[in-house]
N, C-alpha and C positions, 0 to 999 in steps of 0.2 A: 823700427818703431814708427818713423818718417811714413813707411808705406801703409801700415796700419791707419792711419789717418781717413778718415769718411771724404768722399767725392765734396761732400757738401762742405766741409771746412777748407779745403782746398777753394773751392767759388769764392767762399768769401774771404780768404785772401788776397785774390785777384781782383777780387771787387776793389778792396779798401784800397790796397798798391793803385790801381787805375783811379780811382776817385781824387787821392792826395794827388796825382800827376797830373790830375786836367785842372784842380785847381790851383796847382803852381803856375804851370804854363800860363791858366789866364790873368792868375791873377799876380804873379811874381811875388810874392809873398812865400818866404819860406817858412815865417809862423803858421801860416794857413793851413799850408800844408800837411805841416805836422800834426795839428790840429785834427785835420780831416784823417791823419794815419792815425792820430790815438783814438778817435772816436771807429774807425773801422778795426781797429784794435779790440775796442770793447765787445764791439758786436762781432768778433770774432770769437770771443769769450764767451760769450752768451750763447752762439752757435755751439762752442764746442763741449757744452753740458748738458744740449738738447738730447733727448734718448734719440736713440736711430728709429722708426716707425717700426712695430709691429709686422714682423711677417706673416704672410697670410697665413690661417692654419691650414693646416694638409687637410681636406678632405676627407669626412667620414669616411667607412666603405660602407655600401649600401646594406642596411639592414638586410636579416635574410628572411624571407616571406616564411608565415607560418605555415606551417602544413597544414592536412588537410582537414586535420582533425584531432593531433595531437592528445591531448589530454581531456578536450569537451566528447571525444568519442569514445574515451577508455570511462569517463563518469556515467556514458548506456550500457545498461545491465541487457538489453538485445544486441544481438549482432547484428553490426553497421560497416556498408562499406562504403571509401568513396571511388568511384570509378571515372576515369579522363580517357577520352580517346579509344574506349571499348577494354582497357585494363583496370586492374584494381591498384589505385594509388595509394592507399591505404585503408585499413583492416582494424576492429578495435579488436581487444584480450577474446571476447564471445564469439568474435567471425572465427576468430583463428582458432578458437578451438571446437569448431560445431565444423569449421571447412577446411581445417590442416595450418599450421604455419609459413607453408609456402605459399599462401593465393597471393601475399604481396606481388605486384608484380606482372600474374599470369595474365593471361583474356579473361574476363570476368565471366564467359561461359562455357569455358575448364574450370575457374575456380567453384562456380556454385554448383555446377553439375549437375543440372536437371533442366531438360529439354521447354521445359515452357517459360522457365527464367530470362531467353534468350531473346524471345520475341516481348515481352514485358521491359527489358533493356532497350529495347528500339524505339516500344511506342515512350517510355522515360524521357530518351533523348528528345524527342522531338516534341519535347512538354507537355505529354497527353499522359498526367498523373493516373495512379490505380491501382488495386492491388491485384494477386494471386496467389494461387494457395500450393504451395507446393507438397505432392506426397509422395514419401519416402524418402525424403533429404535428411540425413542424418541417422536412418536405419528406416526395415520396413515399415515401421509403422509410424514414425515421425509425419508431421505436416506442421507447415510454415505457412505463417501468410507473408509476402515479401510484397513489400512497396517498393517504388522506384520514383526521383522526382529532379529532374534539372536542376542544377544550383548554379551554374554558369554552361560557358559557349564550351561543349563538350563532356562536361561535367557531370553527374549524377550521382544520388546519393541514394546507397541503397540500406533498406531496413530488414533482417527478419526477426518475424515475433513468433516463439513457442506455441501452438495450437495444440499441440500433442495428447496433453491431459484434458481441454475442453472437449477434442473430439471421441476420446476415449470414453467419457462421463457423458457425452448424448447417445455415444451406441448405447451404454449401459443401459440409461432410461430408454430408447426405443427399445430394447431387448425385452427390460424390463414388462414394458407394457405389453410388448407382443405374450410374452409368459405368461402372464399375468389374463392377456384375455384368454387364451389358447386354456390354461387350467381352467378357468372361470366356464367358458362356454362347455368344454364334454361334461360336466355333469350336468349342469343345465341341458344341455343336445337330449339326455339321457333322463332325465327329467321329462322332458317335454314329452317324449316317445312314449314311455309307459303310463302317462298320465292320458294321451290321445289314446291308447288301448285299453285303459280301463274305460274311457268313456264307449267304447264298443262292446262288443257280447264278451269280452272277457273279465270286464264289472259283474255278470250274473255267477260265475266259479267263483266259492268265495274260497278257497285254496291258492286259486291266479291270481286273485284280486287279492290275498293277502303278504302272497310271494312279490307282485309288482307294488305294492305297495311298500313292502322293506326295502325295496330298491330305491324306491323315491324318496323313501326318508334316510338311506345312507348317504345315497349321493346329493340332497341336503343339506346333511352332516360336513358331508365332504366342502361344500362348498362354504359352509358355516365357519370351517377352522381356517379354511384361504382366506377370507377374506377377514378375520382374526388376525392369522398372521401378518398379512398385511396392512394391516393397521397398527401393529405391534410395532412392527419395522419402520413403516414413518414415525411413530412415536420416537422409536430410539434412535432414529438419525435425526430428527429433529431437535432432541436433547443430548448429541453427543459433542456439543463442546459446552455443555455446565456441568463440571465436576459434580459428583453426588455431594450431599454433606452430612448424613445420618450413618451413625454406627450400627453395622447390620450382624449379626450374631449368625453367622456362616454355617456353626454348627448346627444351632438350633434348627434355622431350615433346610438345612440338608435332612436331619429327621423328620421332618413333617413332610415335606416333599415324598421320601421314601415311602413313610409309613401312609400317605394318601393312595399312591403308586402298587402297595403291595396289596390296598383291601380293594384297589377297583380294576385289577387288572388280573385279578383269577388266579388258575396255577403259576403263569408267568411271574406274576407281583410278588412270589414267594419264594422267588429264585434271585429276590435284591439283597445283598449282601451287605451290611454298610460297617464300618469303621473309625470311629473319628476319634482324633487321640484328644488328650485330656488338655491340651495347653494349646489348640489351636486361637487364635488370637483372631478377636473380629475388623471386620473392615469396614470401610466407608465407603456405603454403597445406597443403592436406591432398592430396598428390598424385593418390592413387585418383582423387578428385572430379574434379580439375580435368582429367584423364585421359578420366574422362567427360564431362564438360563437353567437351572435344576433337573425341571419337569423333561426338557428337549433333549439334553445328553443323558438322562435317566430310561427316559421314553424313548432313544433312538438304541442304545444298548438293548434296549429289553426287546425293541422289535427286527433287528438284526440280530442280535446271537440266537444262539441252536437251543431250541427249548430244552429245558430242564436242566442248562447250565448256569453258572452263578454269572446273575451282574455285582461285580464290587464296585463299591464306591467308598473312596477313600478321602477322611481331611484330615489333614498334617501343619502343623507348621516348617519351615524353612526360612532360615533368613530373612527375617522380616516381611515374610510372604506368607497367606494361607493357597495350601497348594490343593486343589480338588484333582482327583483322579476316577476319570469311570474308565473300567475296563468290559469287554464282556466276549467272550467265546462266540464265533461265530464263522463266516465265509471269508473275513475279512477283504480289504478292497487292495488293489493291484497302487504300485507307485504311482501310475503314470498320474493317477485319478485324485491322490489327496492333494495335489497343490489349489486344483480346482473347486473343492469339497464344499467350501463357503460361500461358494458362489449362487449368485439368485437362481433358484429353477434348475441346479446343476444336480442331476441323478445319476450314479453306476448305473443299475437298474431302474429303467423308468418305469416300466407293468411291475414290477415287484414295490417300489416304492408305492406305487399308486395303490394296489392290493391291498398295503398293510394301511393306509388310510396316512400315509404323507404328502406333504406338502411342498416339497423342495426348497423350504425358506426356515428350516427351523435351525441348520448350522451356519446361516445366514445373518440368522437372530445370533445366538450365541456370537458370532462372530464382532457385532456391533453392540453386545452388552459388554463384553471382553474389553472393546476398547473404549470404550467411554468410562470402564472404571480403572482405565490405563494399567492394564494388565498383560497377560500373554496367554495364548490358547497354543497347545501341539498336540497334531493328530498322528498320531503312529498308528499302522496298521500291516500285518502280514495277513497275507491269502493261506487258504484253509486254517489260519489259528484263532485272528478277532481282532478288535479295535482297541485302541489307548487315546482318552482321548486326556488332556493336563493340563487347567486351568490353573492360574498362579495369579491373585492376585493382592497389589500389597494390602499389609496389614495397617489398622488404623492407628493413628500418636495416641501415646496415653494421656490419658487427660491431664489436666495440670490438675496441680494440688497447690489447693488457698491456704494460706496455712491461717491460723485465728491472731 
């Protein structure tokens, strides 16, 4: 117990003891003494209630530095790397899954794998910010723009952002326009030509001059429904994210459509076949459109099947769907060619298409009336049998009923 005792109650033991001795000795007085041993008494007492000081606390352990990016890089919806020392120190969810789950780690140009990434990483480093564009990162026809920018001494922080679908949608529009003049100018070319020949001695034959003048007003014609159709079509991409809101009687114009179809289009127009069952239910749509939509897969059956075989057109309901069906006997088109069919200016045959006085934007139309009244279009087709083509679109809610 003795040894448990604090250093410091011990001192003032020895204090007191030595105190009361020097005052004996001076003063001879053994009251004194005692005196001076009770009072080092007390303050022995006093000492020995005192707490012992607080030991130091042990020392935090050093926080551990946050990474590099942790959670602020997994909240970027692009892929972001940070790169130390010419490696990838970390990776959010979108690096790792557009460049593999192992770039942690690798040389950052093994991880990104595209030859102009590498020199982009250097001028980075050496704080000369900017981007590039990478093509074919992430399959062939992928492009990235990747930025790169110093964040510290060896550091870099690198960005890609998806380009993929913007550069997809400028070829389309340059394609677009290239089509677009390319149809526009041969009839015009052709135009211009027989109009320069009747101005010369072929104006005086009034047989030549009536033959190059049916020329001039088909291809006219021709140029008349291009640029129709083209107006159609920015029309209905301009209007395809406002749902329609007018109940359209599907059946109704499918008979009108037809019955227009069959008194202006001769022998052909009497080869339309049509069918519509009795409880086809109508939809909400934008009538014009669907109108057109009609006339084009009416009018493309009737000018690709084999004359004097039936086009059907069929409306049905289905589950809550009116289902239109045109069918027609014909040459029918090869697989490789329907996934393409919707495409602007896309023809099987171009001189045949052209012949029959198309325009290569009318399953193009169709395609963009289909979706704007959020529906489905399927084109089946076998070679030497004919086309199916099977527009499904939903049917409209029934009206509410007020009751009195």
């Amino acid at each position: 117990m003795i040894d448990e005792l604090p250093l410091r109650t011990w001192l003032a033991v020895a204090v007191a003891l030595a105190t009361a001795g020097v005052v004996y000795l001076l003063s001879g007085s053994g009251q004194a003494a005692l005196a001076t041993l009770a009072g080092g008494a007390a303050l022995l007492a006093i000492v020995a209630t005192m707490d012992e000081p607080d030991a130091p606390a042990p020392e935090a352990p050093a926080a551990t530095p946050p990474d590099e990016g942790g959670g602020v890089l997994e909240g970027v919806a692009d892929p972001v790397l940070v790169v130390r020392h010419g490696r990838v120190a970390d990776a959010n969810a979108a690096a790792r899954t557009l460049l593999g789950a192992h770039v942690v780690g690798e040389d950052a140009r093994v991880a990104i794998r595209h030859p102009g990434a590498a020199e982009h990483l250097a001028d980075a480093a050496t704080g000369r910010p900017g981007a590039i564009e990478l093509v074919g990162l992430g399959g062939l026809e992928g492009r990235w723009l990747m930025r790169a920018a110093a964040i510290g001494p060896a550091t870099s922080v690198v960005q890609l952002s998806d380009r993929t679908a913007e550069h997809a949608a400028e070829r389309m529009r340059v394609d677009f326009v290239a089509n677009a003049s390319h149809e526009l100018r041969t009839p015009l070319a052709s135009i211009l030509g027989y109009v320069e020949t009747l101005q010369d001695a072929a104006g005086e034959e009034p047989a030549l001059r009536n033959r190059f003048l049916g020329i001039v007003f088909d291809e006219a014609r021709r140029m008349e429904r291009l640029v129709e159709d083209l107006m159609s079509l920015s029309r209905i991409e301009a209007d395809k994210f406002r749902l329609p809101s007018t109940r359209v009687d599907l059946a109704a114009s499918a008979r009108e459509v037809c019955a227009t179809l069959a008194t202006t289009h001769g022998d052909r127009g009497r080869d339309i076949v049509l069918d519509v069952a009795a409880d086809v239910p109508e939809v909400t749509g934008d009538a014009a459109q669907l109108s057109q939509l009609l006339h084009n897969l009416v009018g493309n059956a009737m000018k690709y099947g084999r004359a004097g075989t039936p086009v059907r057109v069929s409306l049905t309901p289905r589950e809550g769907l009116a289902c239109l069906v045109v069918a027609d006997q014909g040459d029918g088109i090869a697989a490789d060619h329907l996934p393409r069919l919707t495409e602007r200016f896309y023809r099987v045959d171009a001189g045949r298409s052209r012949s029959l006085g198309g325009t290569g934007l009318g399953l193009a139309i169709v395609k963009h009336i289909v979706e704007r009244h959020r529906g489905r279009l399927d084109i089946a087709s076998e070679p030497g049998v004919g086309t199916r083509v099977t527009v499904a679109l939903p049917a409209a809610a029934a009206p509410a009923v007020i009751k009195a």
